[in-house]
C-alpha positions in Angstrom: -51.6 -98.5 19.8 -53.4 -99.7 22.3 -51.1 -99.4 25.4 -50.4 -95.9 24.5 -53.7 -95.0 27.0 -57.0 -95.4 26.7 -60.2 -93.2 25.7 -63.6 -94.1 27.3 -66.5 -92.7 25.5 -69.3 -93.2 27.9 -72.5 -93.0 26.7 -74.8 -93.0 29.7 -73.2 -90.0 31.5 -75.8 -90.4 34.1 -73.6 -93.4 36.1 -73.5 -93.9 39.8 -70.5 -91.5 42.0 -68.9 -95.1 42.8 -68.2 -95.8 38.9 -66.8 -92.3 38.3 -64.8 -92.6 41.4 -63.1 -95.9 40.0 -62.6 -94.6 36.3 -60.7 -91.8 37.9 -58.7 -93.6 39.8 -57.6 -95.3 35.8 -56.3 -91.7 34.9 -58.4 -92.6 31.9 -59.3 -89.7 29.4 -63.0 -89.8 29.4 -65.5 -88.5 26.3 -68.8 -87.8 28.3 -70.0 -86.3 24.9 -70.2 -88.1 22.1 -69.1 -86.6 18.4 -72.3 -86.0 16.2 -73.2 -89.0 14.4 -71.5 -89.6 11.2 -72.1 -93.1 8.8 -68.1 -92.7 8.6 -67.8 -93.3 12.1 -70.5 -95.3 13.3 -69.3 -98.4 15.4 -70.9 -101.0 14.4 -70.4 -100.7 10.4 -67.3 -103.5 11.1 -68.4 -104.9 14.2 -70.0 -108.1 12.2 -66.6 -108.3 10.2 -64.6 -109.0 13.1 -67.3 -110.8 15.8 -65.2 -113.8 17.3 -62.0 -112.7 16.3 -59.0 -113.0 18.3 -56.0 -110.9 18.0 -52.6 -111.6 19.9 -51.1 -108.7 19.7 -51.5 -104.7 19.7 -50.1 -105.3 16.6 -52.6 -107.7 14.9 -55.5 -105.3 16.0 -54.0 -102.1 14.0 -53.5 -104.2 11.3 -57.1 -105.3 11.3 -57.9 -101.7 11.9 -55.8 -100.6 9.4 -57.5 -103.2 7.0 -61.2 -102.4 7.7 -60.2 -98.3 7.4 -58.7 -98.9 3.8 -61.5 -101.1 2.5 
């Protein structure tokens, strides 16, 4: 899940040349624009939830994922 690549959703667009020049060089795929906002996918509905937590594995952070998403 997670090593299959990353998305960056970056918020402040307006970031210096030398920060865009080093999230290019992470072939990253970058979301300058944000989706509309939506309760359903607001982040920090389960951020609370899982504060402190742990995880050892790609694998115990889809389950938690998994978890939260089903209720």
């Amino acid at each position: 899940m997670l090593s299959d690549g990353v998305i960056l959703l970056q918020v402040n667009t307006h970031t210096s040349r030398k920060t865009q020049e080093v999230l290019q060089k992470f072939e990253w795929e970058i979301c300058a624009t944000p989706p509309p906002y939506s309760q359903d996918s607001a982040p920090n509905l389960g951020s609370k939830r899982l504060y402190g937590t742990k995880f050892s594995s790609n694998s115990d952070v889809k389950t938690a994922a998994e978890n939260w998403l089903n209720g």
